[in-house]
C-alpha positions, 0 to 999 in steps of 0.5 A, spaced: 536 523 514 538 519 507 532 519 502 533 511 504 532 511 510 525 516 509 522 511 505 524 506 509 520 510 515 514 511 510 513 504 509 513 502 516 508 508 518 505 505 511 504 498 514 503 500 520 497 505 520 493 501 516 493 494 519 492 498 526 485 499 523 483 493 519 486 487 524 481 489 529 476 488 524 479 482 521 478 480 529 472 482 530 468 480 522 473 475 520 474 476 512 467 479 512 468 482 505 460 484 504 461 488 510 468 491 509 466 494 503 459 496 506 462 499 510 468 502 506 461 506 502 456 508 507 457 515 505 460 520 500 467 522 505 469 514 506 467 512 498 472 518 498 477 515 500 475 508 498 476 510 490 482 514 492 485 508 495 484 503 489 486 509 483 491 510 487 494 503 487 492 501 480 497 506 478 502 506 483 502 497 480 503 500 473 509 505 476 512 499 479 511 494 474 514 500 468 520 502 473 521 495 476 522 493 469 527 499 467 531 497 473 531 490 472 528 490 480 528 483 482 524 484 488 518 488 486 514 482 488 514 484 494 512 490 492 505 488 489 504 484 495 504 491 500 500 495 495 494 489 495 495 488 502 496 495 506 495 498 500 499 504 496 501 506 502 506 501 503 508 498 496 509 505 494 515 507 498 517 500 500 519 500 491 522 507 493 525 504 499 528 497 495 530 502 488 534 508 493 538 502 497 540 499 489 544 505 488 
C-alpha cells in the first residue's frame, strides 16, 4: 500500500471513529456543549485524553499552517476544517494525504 493511500485510509478511519461516538451525542443532547465538556472531564482518564486531544490539535494547526505555507498547499483550509471538527485525528493525515498526492 502507497504512503498516499495509508493517509488516505488514516483520515477516513480518522473521521469516522470519532463521529461514531460524537453524532449519537449530538442526536441524543443537541449542541449541549455545558454537558459535553462536563462529561469530557468527569475523571482523570477521560481529561487524559480531552487535554491530549486539544494539545495535539494546537500543534498539528501550527505544522499545518508552517508546512502548508512551505509548500505553498492551497487546500490546508480543509485541513483546518477536519482538525477542529474531528479532531487531529482527521486534519492530520488528511494534510498528509493532500501533501503525498502533490508530488
Amino acid at each position: 500500500m502507497s504512503l498516499k493511500n495509508l493517509y488516505l485510509l488514516g483520515f477516513i478511519a480518522g473521521t469516522v471513529l470519532p463521529l461514531s461516538q460524537f453524532i449519537p451525542f449530538l442526536l441524543e443532547h443537541g449542541f449541549n456543549f455545558p454537558l459535553f465538556f462536563e462529561q469530557l472531564w468527569i475523571n482523570r482518564i477521560s481529561s487524559f485524553f480531552g487535554w491530549d486531544v486539544f494539545v495535539s490539535v494546537a500543534v498539528i494547526l501550527v505544522f499545518i499552517t508552517a508546512e502548508g505555507h512551505r509548500l505553498s498547499q492551497t487546500e490546508r483550509w480543509l485541513c483546518y476544517i477536519a482538525s477542529v471538527v474531528v479532531g487531529g485525528s482527521a486534519g492530520l493525515p488528511l494534510f498528509l494525504y493532500l501533501r503525498e498526492r502533490a508530488k
